[in-house]
C-alpha positions in Angstrom: -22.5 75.2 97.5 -19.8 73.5 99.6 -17.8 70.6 97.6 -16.6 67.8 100.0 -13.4 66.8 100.2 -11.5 64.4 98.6 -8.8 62.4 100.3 -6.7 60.1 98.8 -4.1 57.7 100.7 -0.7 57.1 98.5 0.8 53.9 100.7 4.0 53.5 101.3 6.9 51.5 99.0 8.7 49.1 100.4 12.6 49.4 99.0 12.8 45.9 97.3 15.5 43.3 99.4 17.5 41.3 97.1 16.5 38.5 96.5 17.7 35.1 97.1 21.4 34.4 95.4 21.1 38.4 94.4 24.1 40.0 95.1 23.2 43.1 97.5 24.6 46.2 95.4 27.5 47.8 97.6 27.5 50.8 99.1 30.4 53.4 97.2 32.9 54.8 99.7 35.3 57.5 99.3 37.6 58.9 101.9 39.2 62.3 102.1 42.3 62.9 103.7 44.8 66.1 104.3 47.9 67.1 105.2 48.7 70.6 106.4 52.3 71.4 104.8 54.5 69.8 102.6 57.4 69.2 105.1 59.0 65.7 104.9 57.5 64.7 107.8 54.2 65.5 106.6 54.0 63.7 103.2 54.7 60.6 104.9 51.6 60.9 106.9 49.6 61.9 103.7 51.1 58.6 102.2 49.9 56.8 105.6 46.7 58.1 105.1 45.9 56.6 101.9 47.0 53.4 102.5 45.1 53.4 105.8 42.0 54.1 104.0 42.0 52.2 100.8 42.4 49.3 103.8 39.8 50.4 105.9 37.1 50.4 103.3 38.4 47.6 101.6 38.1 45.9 104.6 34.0 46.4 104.7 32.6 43.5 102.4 29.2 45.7 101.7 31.2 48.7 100.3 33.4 49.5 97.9 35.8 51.5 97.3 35.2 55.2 95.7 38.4 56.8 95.6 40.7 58.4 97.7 40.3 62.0 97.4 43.5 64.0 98.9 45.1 66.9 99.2 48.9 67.8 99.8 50.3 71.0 101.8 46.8 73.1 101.8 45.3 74.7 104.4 41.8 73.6 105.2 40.6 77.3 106.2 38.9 77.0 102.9 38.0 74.9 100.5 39.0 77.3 96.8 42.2 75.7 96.5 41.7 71.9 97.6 41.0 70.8 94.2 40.5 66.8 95.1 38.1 68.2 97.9 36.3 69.9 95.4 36.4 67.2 92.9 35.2 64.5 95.5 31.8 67.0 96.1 31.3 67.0 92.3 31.2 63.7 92.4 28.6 63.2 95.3 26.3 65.8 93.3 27.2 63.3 90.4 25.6 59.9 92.2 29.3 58.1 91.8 29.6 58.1 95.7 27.2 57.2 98.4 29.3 58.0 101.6 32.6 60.0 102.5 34.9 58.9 105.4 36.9 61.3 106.6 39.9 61.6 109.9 38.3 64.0 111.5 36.5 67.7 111.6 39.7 69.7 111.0 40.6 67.8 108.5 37.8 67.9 106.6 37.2 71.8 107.4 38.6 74.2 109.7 35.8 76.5 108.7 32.3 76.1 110.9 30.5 77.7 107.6 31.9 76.1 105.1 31.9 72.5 107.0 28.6 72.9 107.7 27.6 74.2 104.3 28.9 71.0 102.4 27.5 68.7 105.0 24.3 70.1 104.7 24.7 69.5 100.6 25.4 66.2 101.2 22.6 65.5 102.9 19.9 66.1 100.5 21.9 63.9 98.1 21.5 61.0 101.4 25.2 60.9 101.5 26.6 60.5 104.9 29.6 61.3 106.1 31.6 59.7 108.9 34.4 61.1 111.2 36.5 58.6 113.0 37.7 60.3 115.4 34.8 61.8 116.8 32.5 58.5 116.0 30.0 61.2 113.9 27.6 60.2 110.8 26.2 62.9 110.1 22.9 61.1 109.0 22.2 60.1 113.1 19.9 62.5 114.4 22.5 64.1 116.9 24.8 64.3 114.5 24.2 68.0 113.6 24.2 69.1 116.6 27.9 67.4 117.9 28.9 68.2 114.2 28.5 72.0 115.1 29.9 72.1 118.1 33.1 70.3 116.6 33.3 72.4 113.6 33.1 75.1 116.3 35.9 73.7 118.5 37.8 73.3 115.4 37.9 76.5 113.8 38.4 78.4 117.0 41.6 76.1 116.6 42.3 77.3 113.9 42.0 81.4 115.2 44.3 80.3 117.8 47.0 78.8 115.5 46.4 82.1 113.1 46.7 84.4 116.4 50.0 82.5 117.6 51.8 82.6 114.0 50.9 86.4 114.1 52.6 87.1 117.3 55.4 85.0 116.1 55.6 87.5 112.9 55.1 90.8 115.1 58.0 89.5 117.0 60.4 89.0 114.5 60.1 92.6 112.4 60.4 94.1 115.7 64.1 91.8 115.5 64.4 93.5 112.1 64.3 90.0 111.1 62.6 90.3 107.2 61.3 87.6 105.2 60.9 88.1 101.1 60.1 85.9 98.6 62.6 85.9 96.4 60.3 83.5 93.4 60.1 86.6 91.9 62.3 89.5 93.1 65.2 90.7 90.7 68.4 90.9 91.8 67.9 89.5 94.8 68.1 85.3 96.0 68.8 83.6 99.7 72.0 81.7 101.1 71.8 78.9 103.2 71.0 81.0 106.4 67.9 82.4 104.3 69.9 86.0 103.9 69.2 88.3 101.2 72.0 88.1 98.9 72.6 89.9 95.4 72.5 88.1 92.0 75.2 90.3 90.0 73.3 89.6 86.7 70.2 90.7 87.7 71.4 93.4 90.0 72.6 94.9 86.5 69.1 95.1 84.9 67.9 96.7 88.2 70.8 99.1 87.7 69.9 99.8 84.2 66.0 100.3 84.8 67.5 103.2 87.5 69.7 104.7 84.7 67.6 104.8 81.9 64.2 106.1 84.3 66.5 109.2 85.6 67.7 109.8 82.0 64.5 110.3 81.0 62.9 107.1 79.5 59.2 106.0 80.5 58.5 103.1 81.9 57.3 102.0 78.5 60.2 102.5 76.5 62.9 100.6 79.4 60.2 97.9 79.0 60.5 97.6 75.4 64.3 97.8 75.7 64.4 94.8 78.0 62.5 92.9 76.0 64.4 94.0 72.5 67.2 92.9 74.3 66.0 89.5 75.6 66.0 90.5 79.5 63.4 88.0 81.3 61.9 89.7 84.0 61.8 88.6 88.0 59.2 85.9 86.9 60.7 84.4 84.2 58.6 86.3 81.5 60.0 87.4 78.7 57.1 89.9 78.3 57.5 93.5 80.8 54.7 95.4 82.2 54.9 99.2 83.0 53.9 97.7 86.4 57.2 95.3 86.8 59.4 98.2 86.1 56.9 100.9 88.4 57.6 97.7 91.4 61.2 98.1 91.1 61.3 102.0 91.2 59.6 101.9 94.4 61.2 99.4 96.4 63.1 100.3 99.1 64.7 96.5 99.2 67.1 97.9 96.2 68.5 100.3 98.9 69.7 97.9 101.9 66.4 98.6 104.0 62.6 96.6 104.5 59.3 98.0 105.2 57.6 95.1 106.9 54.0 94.3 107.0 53.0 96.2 103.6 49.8 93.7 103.6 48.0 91.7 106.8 45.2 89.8 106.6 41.6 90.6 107.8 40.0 87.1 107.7 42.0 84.1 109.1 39.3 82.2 107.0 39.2 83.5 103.8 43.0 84.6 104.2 42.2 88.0 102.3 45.2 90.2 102.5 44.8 94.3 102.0 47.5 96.5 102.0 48.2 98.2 105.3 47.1 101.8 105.9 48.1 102.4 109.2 45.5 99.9 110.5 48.2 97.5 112.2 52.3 98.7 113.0 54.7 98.7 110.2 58.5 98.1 110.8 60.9 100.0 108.8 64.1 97.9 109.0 67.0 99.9 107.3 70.4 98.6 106.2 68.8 94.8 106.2 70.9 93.8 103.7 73.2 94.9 100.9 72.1 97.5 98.6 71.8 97.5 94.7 71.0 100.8 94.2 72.5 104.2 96.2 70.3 105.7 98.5 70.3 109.0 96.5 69.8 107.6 93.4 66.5 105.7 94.5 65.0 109.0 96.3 66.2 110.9 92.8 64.1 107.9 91.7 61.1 108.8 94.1 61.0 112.8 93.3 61.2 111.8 88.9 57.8 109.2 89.9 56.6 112.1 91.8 57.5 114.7 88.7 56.4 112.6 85.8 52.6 112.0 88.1 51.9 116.3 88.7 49.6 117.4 85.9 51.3 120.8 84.3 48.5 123.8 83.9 48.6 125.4 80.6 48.1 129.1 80.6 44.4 127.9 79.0 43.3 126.0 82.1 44.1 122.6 80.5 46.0 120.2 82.0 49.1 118.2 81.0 50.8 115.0 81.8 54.3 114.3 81.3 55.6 112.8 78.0 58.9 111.0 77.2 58.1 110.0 73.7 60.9 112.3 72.5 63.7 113.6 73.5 62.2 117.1 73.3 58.9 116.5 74.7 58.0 118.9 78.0 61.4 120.9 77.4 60.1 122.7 74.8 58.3 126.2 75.4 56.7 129.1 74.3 58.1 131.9 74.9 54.7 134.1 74.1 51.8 132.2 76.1 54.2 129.6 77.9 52.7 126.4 76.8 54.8 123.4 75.6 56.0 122.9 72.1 54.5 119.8 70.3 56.0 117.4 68.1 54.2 117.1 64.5 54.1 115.8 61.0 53.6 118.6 59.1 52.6 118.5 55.2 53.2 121.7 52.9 52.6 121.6 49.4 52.8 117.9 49.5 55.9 117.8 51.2 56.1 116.2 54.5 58.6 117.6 57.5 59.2 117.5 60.9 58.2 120.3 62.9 57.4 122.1 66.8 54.8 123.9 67.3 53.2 125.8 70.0 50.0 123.6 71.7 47.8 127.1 72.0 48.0 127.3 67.9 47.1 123.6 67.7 44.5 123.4 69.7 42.7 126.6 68.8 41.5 127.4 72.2 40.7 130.9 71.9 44.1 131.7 73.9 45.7 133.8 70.8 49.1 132.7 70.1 51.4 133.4 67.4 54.3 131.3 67.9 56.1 130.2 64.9 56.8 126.9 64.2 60.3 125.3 64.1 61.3 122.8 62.2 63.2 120.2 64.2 66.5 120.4 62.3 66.5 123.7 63.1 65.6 123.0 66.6 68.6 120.5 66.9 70.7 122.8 65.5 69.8 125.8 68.3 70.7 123.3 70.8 74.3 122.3 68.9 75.3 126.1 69.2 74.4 126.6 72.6 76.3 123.7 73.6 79.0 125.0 71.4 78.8 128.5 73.1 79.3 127.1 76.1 82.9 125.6 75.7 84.2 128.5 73.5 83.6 130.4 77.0 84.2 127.7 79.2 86.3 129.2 81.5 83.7 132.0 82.3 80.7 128.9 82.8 82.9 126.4 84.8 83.6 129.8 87.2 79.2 130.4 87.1 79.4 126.4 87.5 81.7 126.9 91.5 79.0 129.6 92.3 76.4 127.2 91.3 77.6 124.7 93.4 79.1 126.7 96.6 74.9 128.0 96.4 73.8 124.8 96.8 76.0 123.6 99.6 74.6 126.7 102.0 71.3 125.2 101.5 71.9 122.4 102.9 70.9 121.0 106.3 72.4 117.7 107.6 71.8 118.8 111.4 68.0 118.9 110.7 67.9 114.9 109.3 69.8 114.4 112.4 67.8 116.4 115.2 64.7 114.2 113.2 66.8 110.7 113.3 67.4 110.8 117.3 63.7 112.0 117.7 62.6 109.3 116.0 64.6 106.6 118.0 63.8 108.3 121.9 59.9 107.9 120.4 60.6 104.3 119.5 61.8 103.6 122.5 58.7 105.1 124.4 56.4 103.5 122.0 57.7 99.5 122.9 57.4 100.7 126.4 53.5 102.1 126.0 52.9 99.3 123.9 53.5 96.6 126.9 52.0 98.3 129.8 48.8 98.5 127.3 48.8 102.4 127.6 47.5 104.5 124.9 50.2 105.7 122.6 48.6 107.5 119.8 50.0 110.8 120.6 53.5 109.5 120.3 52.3 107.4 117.2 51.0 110.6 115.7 54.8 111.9 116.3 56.4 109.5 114.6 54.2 109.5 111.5 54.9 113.5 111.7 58.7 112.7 111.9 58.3 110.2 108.8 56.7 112.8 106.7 59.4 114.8 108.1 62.3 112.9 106.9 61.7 111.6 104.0 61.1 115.4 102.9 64.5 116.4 104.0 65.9 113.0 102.3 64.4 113.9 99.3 65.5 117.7 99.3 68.6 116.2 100.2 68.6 113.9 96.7 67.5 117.0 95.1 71.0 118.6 96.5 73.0 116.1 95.4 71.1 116.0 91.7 71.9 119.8 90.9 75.2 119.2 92.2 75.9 116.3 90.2 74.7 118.0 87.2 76.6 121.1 87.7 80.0 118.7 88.4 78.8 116.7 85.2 78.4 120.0 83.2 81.9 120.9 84.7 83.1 117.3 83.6 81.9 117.7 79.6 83.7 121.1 79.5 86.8 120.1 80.4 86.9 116.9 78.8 85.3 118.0 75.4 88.6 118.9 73.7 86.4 121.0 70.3 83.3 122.3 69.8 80.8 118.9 68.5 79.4 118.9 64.9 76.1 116.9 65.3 73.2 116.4 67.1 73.7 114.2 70.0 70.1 113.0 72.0 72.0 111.2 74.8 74.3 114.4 74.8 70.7 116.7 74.8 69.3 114.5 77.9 72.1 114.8 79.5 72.6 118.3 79.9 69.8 120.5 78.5 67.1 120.7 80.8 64.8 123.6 79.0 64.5 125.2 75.3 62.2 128.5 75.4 61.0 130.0 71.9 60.7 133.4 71.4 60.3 135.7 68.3 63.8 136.4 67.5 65.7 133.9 69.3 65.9 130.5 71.8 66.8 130.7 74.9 68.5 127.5 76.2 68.9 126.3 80.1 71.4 124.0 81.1 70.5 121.4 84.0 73.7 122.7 85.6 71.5 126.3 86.5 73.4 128.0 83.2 71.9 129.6 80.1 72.9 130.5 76.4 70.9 132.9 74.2 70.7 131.6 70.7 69.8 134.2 68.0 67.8 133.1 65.2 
């Protein structure tokens, strides 16, 4: 059976008029206005622009005014960070404003998506908005359309601008001419010509970070040591993170030099920056500026990061990081199965001690060990006689101490870092002259990136050179200036010369980080 339709009209309603003597309810207006930097020059047009507005709607007897919504110095590539722009929308979603008056396109939005995007939000709300100086309200029925190809116009603008300040950039590293933000860098501030210049204060607790890393300290401990000792760190903080302290062991600023263009960004509209992975050039600008730290002290700095990072193999297959929570830790082996020594509380009988013992017995891994433990005392006192032994026959070690150090001068090679240094400046001068005739120059960039690898390996076996042989000259240094034998344990005295203790049945076996050795018998 069919069932017939029914059809029912709904008339229109009319919108009521005021009535006679009614006052006509205004329409709300608020205007949005934005300045680009924060330059002098600028903040008096931002001031103009709100006095220029408040009169402008004032000046309209059926509205009233809103609110001036503006912001200072940000750019209007997107919209995150413009807090009154943002405000002003939540207001419009709100029903406190019934119309926005704006300057133009760009500066409401340099970004066709996201202008778009909150003109469209507007509209379902029936809140116009009107540019003056294109004559636009976006209500008309062309307004979408001129709106896009505005928004269009302006942020192609915008890529322009972005393009031209990179080119600006690229020119300048290739100067050598750096730019760092110094808000938050230690040790470092500008003069008046904008030139890195050293704060002597702070170049100190860069210094001491240095020190106390090569000594042997983690990052940790120097961070609990600045803050014991009231250090604030490059932001102000009085709180240090392993990663603050990690920051200032790998930059090269410390050493005179700048690698430029670390970061570059992807999207001149969302103004993401990633860290650069050989995707655009980098400029590697040495002697920039004065240095804080010796260059052999920073790439002794590099190889300890690069030490403390290698996972050690135990003769069982497992793996083991590097410790610094004692003085002792990861210079302690076994003589039997070769695995480190470990540091333990040890209760026998109800009596609590100190004591070493071998990882394999710890950890009971099938890999049969039967190491004996060593009571740290007695540890301490191993390393006290092998000291000792060393300046009652200090005239036969300082004489192993000149062959040490005659055996590490033939190994080195100065002509090498040379040969690698005038290389690497004929490539650069091929590369500039590739790079503006638009020829292909990746086999010459492949070069140079081989010559990088290249010399920073011969700098750091270089800093390695001139390690041994300051330990060897530091071990020559104690012995003739330690007038009798010492009585106690000394740690600072331990990290500074003992680089390795090795436990055997029937005696220790201790190596100096000079490259000499004393057998103590148990």
């Amino acid at each position: 059976m069919e069932v017939s339709k029914n059809i029912t009209v709904i008339p229109a309603r009319k919108h009521r008029r005021a009535e006679p003597g009614e006052e006509k309810p205004k329409l709300r207006v608020a205007a949005y206005c934005r300045v680009s930097t924060d330059t002098e020059e600028q903040a008096t047009s931002y001031e103009t622009q709100i006095e220029h507005y408040t009169a402008y709607i004032n000046g309209h007897p059926d509205w009233t005014l809103a609110g001036v919504f503006a912001d200072d110095g940000i750019s209007g590539t997107n919209t995150k960070k413009r807090d009154e722009f943002n405000r002003m929308v939540d207001e419009c979603m709100a029903g406190k404003i019934d119309m926005i008056v704006t300057k133009s396109i760009s500066r409401f939005a340099r970004n066709t998506l996201d202008c778009l995007k909150y003109i469209r939000q507007l509209k379902e709300k029936n809140i116009p908005v009107y540019f003056e100086k294109e004559n636009i309200n976006t209500m008309d029925s062309k307004g979408e359309v001129l709106l896009t190809i505005m928004a269009s116009l302006a942020q192609q603008e915008s890529q322009s601008l972005s393009q031209n300040v990179k080119l600006g950039l690229q020119y300048r590293y290739q100067q050598g001419q750096i730019q760092v933000n110094c808000t938050r860098f230690l040790g470092y501030t500008k003069d008046e010509n904008k030139h890195l210049v050293i704060v002597p204060e702070e170049a100190k607790i860069v210094r001491r970070i240095y020190r106390e890393y090569l000594e042997g300290a983690s990052m940790l401990k120097i961070a609990r040591g600045l803050e014991a000792d009231g250090i604030l760190n490059g932001a102000g903080n009085a709180h240090w993170h392993t990663s603050n302290i990690s920051q200032i062991l790998r930059n090269e600023k410390y050493i005179g030099d700048a690698l430029l263009q670390k970061t570059y960004t992807t999207d001149f509209l969302t103004k993401t920056r990633v860290k650069n992975q050989g995707i655009v050039p980098q400029y590697y600008v040495e002697n920039s500026h004065e240095a804080i730290i010796p260059r052999e002290i920073f790439m002794q700095a590099q190889e300890e990061l690069v030490r403390r990072r290698l996972v050690h193999k135990s003769p069982n297959g497992k793996n083991r990081v590097f410790s610094s929570s004692h003085c002792l830790s990861n210079i302690v082996y076994c003589g039997g199965c070769g695995e480190f020594y470990r540091r333990i509380h040890w209760y026998n009988r109800g009596k609590k001690s100190v004591v070493w013992r071998c990882i394999s017995r710890l950890e009971n891994t099938g890999l049969y060990c039967d190491a004996r433990t060593v009571p740290e005392n007695q540890l301490e006192q191993v390393l006290v006689k092998a000291i000792n032994r060393t300046l009652c026959d200090k005239d036969d070690f300082l004489e192993i101490l000149q062959k040490n150090i005659e055996t590490v001068l033939s190994h080195g090679n100065d002509q090498a870092l040379a040969d690698i240094e005038k290389r690497l400046k004929e490539l650069q001068a091929e590369l500039l002259k590739l790079a503006a005739s638009n020829a292909d120059y990746e086999k010459v960039g492949n070069e140079i990136y081989r010559l990088r690898d290249e010399k920073q390996k011969a700098l750091m076996e270089s800093a390695n050179r001139d390690e041994v042989k300051k330990r060897i000259a530091d071990m020559g240094t104690f012995l003739r200036e330690q007038p009798t034998e010492i009585t106690e344990y000394d740690e600072s005295l331990v990290r500074r010369l003992i680089e390795k203790v090795t436990v055997y049945a029937d005696k220790f076996t201790v190596e100096f980080k000079s490259g000499v050795t004393a057998d103590v018998d148990e």
